[in-house]
C-alpha positions as CSV (number, residue, x, y, z in Angstrom):
1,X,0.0,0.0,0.0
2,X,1.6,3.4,-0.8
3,X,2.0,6.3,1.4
4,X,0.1,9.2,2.6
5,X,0.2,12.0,0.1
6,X,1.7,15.2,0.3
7,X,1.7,18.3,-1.9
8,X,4.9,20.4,-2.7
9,X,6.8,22.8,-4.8
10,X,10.2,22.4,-7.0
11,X,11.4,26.3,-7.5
12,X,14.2,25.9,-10.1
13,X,15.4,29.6,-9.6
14,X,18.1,29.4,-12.0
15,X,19.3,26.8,-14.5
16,X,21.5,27.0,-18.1
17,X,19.3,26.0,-21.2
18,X,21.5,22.9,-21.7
19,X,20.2,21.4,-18.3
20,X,16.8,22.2,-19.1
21,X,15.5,18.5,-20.5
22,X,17.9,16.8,-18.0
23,X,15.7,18.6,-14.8
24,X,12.7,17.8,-16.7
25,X,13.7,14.0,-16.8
26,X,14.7,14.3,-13.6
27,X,11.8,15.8,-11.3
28,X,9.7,13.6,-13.2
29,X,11.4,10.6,-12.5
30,X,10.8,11.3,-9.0
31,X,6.8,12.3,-9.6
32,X,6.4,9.5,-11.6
33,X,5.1,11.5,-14.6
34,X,6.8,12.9,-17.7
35,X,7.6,16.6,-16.7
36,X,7.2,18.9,-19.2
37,X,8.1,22.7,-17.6
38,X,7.3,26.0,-18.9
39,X,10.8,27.8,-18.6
40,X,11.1,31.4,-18.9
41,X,14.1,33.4,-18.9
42,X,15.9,34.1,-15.3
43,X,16.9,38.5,-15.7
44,X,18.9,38.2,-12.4
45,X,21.1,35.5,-14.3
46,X,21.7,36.3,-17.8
47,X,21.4,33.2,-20.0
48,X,19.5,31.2,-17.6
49,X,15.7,30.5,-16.8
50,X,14.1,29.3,-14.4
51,X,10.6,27.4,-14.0
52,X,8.0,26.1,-11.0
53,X,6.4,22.7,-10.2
54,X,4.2,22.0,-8.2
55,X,3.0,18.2,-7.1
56,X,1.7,15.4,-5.3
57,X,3.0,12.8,-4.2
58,X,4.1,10.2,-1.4
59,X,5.8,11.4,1.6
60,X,9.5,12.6,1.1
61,X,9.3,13.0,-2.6
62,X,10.8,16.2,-1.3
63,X,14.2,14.8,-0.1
64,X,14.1,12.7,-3.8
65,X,13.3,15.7,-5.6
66,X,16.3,17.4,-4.0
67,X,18.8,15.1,-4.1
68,X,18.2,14.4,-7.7
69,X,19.2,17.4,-8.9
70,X,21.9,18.1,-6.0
71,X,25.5,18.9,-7.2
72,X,24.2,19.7,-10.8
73,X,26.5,22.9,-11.7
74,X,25.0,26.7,-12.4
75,X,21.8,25.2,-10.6
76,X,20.0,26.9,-8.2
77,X,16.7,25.7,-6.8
78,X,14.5,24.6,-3.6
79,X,12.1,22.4,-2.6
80,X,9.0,22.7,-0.4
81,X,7.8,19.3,1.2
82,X,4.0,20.2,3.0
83,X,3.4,18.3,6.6
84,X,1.3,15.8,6.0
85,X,-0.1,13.0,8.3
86,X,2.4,12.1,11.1
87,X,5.6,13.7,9.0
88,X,6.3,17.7,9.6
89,X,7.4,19.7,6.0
90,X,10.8,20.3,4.8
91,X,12.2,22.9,2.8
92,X,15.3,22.0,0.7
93,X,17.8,24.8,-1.1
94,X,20.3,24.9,-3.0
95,X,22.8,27.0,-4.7
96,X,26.5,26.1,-6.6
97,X,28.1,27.9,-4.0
98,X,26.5,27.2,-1.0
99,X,25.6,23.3,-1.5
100,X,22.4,22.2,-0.3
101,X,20.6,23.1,3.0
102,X,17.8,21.4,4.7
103,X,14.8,22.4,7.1
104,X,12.1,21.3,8.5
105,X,9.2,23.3,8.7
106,X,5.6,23.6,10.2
107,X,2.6,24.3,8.6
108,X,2.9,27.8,7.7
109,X,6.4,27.0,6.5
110,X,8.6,28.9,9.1
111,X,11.9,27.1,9.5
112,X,11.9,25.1,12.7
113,X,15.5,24.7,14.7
114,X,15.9,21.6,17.3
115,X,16.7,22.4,21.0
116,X,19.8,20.6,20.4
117,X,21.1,23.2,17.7
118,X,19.7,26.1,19.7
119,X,21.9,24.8,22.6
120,X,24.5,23.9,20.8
121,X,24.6,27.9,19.4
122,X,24.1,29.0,22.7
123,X,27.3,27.2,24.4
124,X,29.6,27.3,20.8
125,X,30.8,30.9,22.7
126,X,30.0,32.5,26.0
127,X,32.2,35.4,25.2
128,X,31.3,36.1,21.5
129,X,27.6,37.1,20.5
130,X,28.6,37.3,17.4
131,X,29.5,33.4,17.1
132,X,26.2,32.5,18.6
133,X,24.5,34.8,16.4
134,X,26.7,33.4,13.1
135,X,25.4,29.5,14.5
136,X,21.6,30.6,14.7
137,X,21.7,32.0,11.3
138,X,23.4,28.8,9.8
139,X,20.4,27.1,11.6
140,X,18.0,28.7,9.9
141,X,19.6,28.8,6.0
142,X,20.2,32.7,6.3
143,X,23.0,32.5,3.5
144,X,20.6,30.4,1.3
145,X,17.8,32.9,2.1
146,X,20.2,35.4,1.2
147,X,21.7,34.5,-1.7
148,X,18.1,33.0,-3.7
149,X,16.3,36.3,-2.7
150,X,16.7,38.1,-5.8
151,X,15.7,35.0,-7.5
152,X,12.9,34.6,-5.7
153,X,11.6,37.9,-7.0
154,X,12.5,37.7,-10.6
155,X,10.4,34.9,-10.5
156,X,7.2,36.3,-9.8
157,X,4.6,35.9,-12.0
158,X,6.2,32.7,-13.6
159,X,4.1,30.2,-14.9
160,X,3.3,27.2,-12.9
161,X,3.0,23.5,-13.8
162,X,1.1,21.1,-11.9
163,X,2.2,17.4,-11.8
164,X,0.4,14.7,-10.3
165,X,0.8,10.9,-9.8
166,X,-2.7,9.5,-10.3
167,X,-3.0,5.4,-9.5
């Protein structure tokens, strides 16, 4: 018997035209259905575009979406993972710099960050705020958040395709 369902979003913020087909055959190898994006051109990245996809699917399809297209080069792109029955959300990013970063998040998607990493921040320096501070912000993906920003916002008003596995 398969899983619960969950729904989610693949953001491909920035990609070059020759990967184009390859995340295509990629994301829907993970949805289980051919994948056919509208791309439209990325201005914050000359010579790239950049696409959305939303879906549903089984739990974690999420963490497959992500690592399937993890290490790909010039790509930049995050995934949103809903909570769903018994299984909180997860937002995935990831830029060529920066690697990939994961979160889990609640239902309004706001990052969530374990007691363990909170304490762990709190204890890294009792002399230096500025190391706790620098801990709390790799916690929560600031440098991600920071660095997809603009290509968050050239994105609005991108087309959106929806993909779901039916059976």
């Amino acid at each position: 018997m398969p899983g619960a369902l969950t729904r989610g979003v693949l953001f491909v913020h920035s990609a070059p035209r020759a990967l184009l087909p390859h995340v295509e055959w990629a994301a829907g190898g993970v949805v289980g259905v051919s994948a056919s994006m509208d791309w439209i051109e990325q201005p914050v990245a000359p010579g790239s575009y950049r696409t959305e996809m939303s879906w549903q699917a089984e739990q974690g399809t999420g963490a497959r979406l992500a690592s399937a297209l993890r290490g790909w080069a010039h790509l930049r792109y995050e995934v949103t993972e809903e909570p769903s029955q018994g299984v909180d959300g997860g937002r995935w990013s990831h830029t060529p710099e920066l690697g990939i970063f994961h979160a889990v998040t609640d239902v309004h998607g706001n990052v969530l960050v374990p007691e363990d990493r909170v304490r762990a921040a709190l204890e890294c320096s009792v002399e230096s705020a500025a190391d706790v501070r620098a801990e709390l912000e790799l916690a929560l993906g600031t440098a991600w958040d920071d660095e997809l920003e603009p290509f968050r916002y050239a994105g609005d008003g991108a087309p959106v395709r929806w993909l779901h596995r039916v059976g």
